[in-house]
C-alpha atoms as one frame of an Amber mdcrd trajectory, in Angstrom:
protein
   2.932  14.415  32.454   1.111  12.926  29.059   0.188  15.678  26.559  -3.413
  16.639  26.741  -4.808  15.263  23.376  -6.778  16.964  21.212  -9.282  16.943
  18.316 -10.175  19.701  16.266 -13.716  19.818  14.382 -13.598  22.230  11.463
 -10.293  22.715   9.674 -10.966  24.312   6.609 -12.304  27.694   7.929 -11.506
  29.600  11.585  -9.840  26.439  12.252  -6.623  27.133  10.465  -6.160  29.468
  13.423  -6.380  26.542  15.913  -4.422  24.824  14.059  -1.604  27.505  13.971
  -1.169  27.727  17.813  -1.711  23.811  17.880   1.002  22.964  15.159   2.970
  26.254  15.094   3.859  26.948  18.968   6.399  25.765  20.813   4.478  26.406
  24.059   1.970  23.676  22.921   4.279  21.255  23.993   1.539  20.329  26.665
  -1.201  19.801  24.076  -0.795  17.451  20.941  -2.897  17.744  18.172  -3.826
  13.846  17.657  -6.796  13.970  15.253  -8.799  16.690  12.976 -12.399  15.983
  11.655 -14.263  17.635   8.461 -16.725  16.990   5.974 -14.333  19.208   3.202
 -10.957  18.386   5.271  -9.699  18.729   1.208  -9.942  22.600   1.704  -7.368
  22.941   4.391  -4.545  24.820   3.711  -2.239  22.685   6.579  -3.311  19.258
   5.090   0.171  18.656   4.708   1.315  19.575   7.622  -1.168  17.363   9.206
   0.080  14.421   7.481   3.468  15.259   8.009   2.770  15.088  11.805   0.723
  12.077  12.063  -2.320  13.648  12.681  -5.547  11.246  12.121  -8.068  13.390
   9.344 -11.294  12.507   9.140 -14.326  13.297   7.208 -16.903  13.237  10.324
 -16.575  13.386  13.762 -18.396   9.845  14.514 -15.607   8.758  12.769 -12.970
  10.293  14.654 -14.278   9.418  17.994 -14.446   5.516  17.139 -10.961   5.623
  16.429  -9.513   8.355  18.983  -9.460   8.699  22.269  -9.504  12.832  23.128
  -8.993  14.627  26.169  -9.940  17.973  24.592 -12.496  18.382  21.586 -12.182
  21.714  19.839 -15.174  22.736  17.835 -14.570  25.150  14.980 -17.580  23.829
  12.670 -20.440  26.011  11.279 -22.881  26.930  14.498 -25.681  24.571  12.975
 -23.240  21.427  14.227 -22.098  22.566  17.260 -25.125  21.063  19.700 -24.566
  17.080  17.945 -20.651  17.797  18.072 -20.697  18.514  21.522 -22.733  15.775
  22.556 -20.848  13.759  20.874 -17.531  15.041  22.029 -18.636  14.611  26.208
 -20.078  11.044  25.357 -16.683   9.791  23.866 -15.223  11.556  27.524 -13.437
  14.383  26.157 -13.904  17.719  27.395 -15.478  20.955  25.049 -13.761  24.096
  23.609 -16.886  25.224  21.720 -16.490  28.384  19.129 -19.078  31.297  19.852
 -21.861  31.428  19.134 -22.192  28.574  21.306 -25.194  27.437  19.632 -27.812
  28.428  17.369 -30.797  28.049  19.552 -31.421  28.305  23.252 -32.669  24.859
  23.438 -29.439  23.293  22.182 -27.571  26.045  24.056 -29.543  24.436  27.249
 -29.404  21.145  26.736 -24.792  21.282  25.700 -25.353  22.636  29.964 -27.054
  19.683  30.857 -25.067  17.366  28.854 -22.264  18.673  29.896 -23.309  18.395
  33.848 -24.632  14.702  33.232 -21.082  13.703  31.300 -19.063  15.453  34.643
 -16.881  17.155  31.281 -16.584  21.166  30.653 -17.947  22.946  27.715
């Protein structure tokens, strides 16, 4: 069985603790950290690990989806991006772990649920 393949948005904050179960534990073997995505990816404390491991960094997360294919998107960015970032994530096909709060308004909280119902992809 193929690792699940993930993408994690926002790596220089809560991220790093993603980022410790996704580089850091040997029961990830069935997930593998492929690509990370963020405006002020500079600021991570694991940017060398990440290169080390041959994970692609972006700055934006248009820019990581026309270059990776995901299975899982992780979103760790401030709340304010989470409704475009999810979109985004379940049009490029890859499924949603969204940070709480899930969004910032009601109305983008509603319309992630019908995204995520049209695109057949959890959130």
């Amino acid at each position: 069985m193929d690792p699940v393949r993930v993408g994690l948005m926002g790596i220089s904050g809560y991220g790093g603790s993603y980022l410790r179960g996704l580089l850091d534990d040997p029961r990830g073997a069935p997930a593998r950290l492929v690509a990370v995505a963020d405006p002020s990816y500079q600021n991570c404390s694991r940017l060398a690990d990440l290169r080390q491991r041959d994970v692609a960094i972006y700055d934006s997360t248009s820019a990581m989806f026309s270059e990776k294919r995901l299975d899982l998107a992780i979103i760790c960015s401030p709340i304010q991006f989470h409704a475009r970032q999810v979109r985004e994530s379940l049009q490029a096909g890859a499924n949603v772990l969204c940070e709480k709060p899930l969004a910032g308004s009601l109305a983008d909280a509603r319309q992630m649920l019908a995204d995520s119902q049209s695109s057949n992809r959890f959130v």
